[in-house]
C-alpha positions in Angstrom: -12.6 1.1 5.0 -14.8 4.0 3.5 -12.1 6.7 5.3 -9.2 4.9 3.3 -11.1 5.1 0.2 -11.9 8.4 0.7 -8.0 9.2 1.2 -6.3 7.0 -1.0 -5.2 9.2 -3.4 -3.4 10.9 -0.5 -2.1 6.9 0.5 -0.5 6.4 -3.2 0.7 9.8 -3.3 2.7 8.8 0.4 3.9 5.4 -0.6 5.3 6.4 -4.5 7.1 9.3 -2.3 8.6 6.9 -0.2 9.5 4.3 -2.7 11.2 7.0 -4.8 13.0 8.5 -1.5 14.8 5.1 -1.4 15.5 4.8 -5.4 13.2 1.7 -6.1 11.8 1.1 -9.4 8.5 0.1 -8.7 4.8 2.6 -7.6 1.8 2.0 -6.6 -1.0 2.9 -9.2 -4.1 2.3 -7.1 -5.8 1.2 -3.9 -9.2 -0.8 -4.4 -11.9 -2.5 -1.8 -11.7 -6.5 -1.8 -14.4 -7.7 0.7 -13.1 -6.6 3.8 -9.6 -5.7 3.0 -7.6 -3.7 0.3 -5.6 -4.3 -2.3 -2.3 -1.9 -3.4 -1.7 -2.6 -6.7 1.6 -1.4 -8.6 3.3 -0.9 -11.7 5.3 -3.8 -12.3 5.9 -7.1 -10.1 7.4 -6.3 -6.8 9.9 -7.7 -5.0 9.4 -8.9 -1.1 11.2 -5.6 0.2 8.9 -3.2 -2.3 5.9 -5.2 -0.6 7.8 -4.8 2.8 7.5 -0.9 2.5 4.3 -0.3 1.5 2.9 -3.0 4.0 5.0 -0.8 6.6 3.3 2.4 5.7 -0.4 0.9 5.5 0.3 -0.2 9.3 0.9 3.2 10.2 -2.2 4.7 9.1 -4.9 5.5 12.2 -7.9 4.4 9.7 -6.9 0.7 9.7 -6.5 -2.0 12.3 -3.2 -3.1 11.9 -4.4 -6.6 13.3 -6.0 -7.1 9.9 -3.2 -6.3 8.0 -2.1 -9.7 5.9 1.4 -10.2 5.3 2.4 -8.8 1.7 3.0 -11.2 -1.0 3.2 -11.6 -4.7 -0.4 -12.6 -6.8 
């Protein structure tokens, strides 16, 4: 968790490059600790394929099990 903390400004960077790389309206303004898990926030409500990407690149990423990765999904 510390690691992607450390990073995440690198993590937001990634995912808003992708996002805009496929024309979508919507980018991620921060990446914040809740218990043991994070929450992606973005700029405007998200529709399930926005969520679908970044969920997608978060998997990827060698500093978190992607067993504890929760399905995306809307507050």
């Amino acid at each position: 968790m510390k690691r992607v903390m450390a990073q995440s400004n690198v993590y937001i960077d990634n995912i808003n490059r992708l996002l805009k790389d496929i024309k979508l309206e919507i980018s991620t303004n921060f990446i914040c600790p809740n218990n043991k898990r994070i929450v992606v926030t973005a700029n405007k409500i998200a529709v399930f394929l926005d969520l679908n990407i970044v969920e997608k690149y978060i998997k990827k990423l060698n500093d978190i099990d992607s067993s504890n990765i929760m399905s995306p999904r809307l507050p």
